[in-house]
Every structure is written in C-alpha cells, then in structure tokens.
C-alpha positions in Angstrom: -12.4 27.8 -1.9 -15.4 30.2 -2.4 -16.5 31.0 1.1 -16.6 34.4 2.5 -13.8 34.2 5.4 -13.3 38.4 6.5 -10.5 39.9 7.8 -10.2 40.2 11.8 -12.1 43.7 12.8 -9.0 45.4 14.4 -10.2 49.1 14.0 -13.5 48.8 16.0 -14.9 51.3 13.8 -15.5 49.1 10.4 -18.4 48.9 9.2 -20.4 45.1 11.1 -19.9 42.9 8.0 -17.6 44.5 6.0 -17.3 46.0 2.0 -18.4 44.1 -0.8 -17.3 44.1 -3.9 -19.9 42.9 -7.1 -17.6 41.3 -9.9 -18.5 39.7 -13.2 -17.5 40.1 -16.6 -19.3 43.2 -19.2 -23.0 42.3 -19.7 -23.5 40.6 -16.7 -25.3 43.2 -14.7 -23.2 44.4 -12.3 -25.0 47.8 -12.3 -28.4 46.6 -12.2 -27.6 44.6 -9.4 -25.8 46.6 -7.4 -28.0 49.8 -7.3 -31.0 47.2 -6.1 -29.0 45.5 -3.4 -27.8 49.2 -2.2 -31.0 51.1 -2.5 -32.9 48.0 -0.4 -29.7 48.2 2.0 -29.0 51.4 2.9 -25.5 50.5 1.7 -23.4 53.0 -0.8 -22.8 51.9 -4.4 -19.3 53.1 -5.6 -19.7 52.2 -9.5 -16.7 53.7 -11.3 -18.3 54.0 -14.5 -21.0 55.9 -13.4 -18.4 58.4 -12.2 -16.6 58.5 -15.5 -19.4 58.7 -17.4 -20.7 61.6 -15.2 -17.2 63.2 -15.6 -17.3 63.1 -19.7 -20.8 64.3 -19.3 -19.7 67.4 -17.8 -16.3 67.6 -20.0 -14.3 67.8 -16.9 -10.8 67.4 -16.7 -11.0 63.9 -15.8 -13.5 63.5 -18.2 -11.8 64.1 -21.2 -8.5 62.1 -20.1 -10.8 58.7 -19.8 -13.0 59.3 -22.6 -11.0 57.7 -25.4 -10.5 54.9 -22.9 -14.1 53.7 -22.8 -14.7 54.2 -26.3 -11.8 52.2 -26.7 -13.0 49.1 -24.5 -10.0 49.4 -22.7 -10.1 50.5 -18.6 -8.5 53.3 -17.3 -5.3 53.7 -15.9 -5.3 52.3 -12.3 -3.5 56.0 -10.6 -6.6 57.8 -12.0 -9.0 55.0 -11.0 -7.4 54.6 -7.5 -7.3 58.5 -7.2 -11.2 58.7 -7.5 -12.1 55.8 -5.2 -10.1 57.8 -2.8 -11.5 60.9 -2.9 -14.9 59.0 -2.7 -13.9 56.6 0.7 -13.1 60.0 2.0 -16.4 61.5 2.5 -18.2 57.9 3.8 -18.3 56.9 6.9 -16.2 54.0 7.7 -19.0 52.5 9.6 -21.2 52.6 6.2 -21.2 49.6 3.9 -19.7 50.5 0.4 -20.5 48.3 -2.5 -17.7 48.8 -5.1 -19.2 48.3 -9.0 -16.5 48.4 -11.4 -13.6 48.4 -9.2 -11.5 46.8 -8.7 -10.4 45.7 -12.3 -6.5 45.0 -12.0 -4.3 43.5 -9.4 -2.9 46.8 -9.2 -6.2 48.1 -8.3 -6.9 45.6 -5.7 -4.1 46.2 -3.7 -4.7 49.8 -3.5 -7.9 48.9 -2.2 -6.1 46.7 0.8 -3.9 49.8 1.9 -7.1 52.3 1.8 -9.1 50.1 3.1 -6.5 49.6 6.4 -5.8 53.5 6.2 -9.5 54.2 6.4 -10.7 51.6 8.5 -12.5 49.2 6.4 -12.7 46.1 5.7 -13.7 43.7 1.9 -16.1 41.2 3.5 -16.8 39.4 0.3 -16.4 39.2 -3.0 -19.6 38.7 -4.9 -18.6 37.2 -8.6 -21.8 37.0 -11.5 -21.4 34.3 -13.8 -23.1 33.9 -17.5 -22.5 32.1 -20.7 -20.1 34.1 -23.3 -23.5 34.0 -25.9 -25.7 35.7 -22.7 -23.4 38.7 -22.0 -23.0 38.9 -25.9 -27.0 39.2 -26.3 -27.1 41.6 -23.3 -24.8 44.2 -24.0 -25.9 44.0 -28.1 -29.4 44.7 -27.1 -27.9 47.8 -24.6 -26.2 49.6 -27.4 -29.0 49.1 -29.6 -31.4 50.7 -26.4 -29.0 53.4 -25.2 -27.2 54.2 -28.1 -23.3 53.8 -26.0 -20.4 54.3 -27.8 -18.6 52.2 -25.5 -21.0 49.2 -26.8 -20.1 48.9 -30.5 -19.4 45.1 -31.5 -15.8 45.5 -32.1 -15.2 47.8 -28.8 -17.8 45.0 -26.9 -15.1 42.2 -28.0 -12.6 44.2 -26.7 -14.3 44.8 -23.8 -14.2 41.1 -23.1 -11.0 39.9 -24.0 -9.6 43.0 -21.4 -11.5 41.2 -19.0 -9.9 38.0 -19.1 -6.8 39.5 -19.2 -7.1 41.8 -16.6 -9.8 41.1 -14.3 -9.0 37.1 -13.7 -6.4 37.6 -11.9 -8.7 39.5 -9.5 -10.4 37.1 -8.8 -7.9 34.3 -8.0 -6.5 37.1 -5.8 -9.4 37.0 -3.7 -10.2 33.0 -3.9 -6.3 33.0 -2.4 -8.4 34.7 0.8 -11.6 32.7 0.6 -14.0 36.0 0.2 -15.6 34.9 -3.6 -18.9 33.9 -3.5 -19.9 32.9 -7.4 -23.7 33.7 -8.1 -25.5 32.4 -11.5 -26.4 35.7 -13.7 -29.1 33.8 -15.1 -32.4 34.3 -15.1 -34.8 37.1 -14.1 -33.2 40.7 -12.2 -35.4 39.6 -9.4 -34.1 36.3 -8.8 -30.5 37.0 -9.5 -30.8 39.7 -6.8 -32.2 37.4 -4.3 -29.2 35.1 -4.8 -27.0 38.0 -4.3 -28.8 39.3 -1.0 -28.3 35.7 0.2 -24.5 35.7 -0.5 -24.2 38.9 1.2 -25.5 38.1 4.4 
C-alpha cells in the first residue's frame, strides 16, 4: 500500500498536513528537489548532508568526527545524526512543515524520528520515495563528481554509496509502507517535471 494515511492530530499544534520526508537512493536528486519544493512552499528543508558538509567546512568538532564517513560512502552513526536533527526540530516551530533530505537513513533513525516527532508535536505526513534506473543514478552522480570535484563521489566510494543504501535504507521504506505514508514518484525526466510530480504527492 503506497497511499499517504497520517497519523491522528492529537497535539492541536502540528503543523495542517504534517512532515514529509523525500527518500530515494544516491543520484536521484533528493537535494535538488527538496530545496525547490521548500523554497516554493514556505516549508523548511532539513538535509543532513548539507549540515555535515557545512560542519567539515568549518573543521568543527562534528565536522571532523563525520568526515571520514562520507569519504568513505558509508553514513554516520545514527546518535550523532539523531543528535543534530534534534538540535535543529528545536528551534522550528511545530506548526512549520519540515521536509527531512537525508534522514532518515536507518531503522534506527526512523524511530528516533517517531519519539521526537510525539515529544515535539509533529507529525510524518508522507513519505515521498524517487525512483530511477541503477544506470541513471550511476550517470548522475559520475557527471557530479566530475562538476564539483566531491570526494564523497569517487567511483569506488559511489558503489559503496549504493550498496549502503540497499542495505540500510530499504528497510526504511518497508517501515513506512507498514503505515501507508510512501508515495513512489518517477526520477525521470526533467527537474521541472519531477518536481511537479512531487508537489502533487505532497498535497
């Protein structure tokens, strides 16, 4: 079952429709998308990777503990991930839509998210999953290392990168099919059309 069903609003201070959260496998856009779909919303895009890029950027503490993660392929450790979603949750409104980008990425992970999300009073409305061919995520994030120069993008670590994700993330995703909140959107084709299949799923 892929039909958004959300949780009963039992705060009355949850933001109308609830969280989202953008899902999809490395390559598939997940970034692209979600700044769009925030900027035209007014919502606030949560990507973790942005964060722990920003973090290695400015050789923080943090930064340096998740640096050889990334350029590993491999995703940080869910008490440092689920640490920094906290400390973000706490300074947004509850009433304010939050669309999560790179979390989360483990079981482990999503269930953190179910006991902030009742501490905080929010809500995961749906789950909105980007699907590509293997070969088109392959071509994508090939062409990104070449245009960015990414350490985390070498062949090898992108392999990696994907094989993590099946490992990892799947079993995401069957956690939230078990509630009905995935909504699987085709990643193919233009940024412009792919975002207008995701605004429709996240009405």
């Amino acid at each position: 079952m892929t039909e958004s069903v959300s949780a009963p609003d039992t705060s009355g201070i949850r933001s109308t429709d609830g969280d989202l959260i953008i899902m999809g496998p490395p390559g598939v856009g997940k970034g692209t998308q979600a700044k769009a779909l925030a900027q035209e919303n007014g919502w606030v895009q949560l990507s973790t990777g942005e964060v722990f890029r920003d973090h290695i950027r400015r050789q923080t503490d943090l930064g340096s503990r998740v640096k050889g993660y990334l350029e590993r392929g491999e995703y940080v450790p869910d008490d440092v991930t689920i640490r920094m979603v906290r400390a973000k949750l706490e300074d947004i409104s509850p009433s304010t839509r939050v669309l999560f980008d790179g979390f989360p990425r483990t079981v482990a992970q999503a269930e953190a998210l179910d006991r902030l999300s009742d501490e905080m009073g929010r809500q995961v409305g749906a789950v909105l999953l980007l699907d590509a061919p293997r070969e088109a995520l392959l071509a994508r994030l090939n062409g990104r290392a070449t245009a960015e120069h990414r350490a985390d993008d070498t062949p090898e670590i992108i392999a990696n990168r994907l094989e993590v994700y099946e490992e990892q993330t799947r079993p995401v995703i069957s956690y939230y099919e078990d509630r009905g909140l995935v909504k699987r959107v085709s990643a193919v084709g233009s940024v412009p059309e792919i975002t207008a299949r995701l605004r429709e799923a996240a009405e």
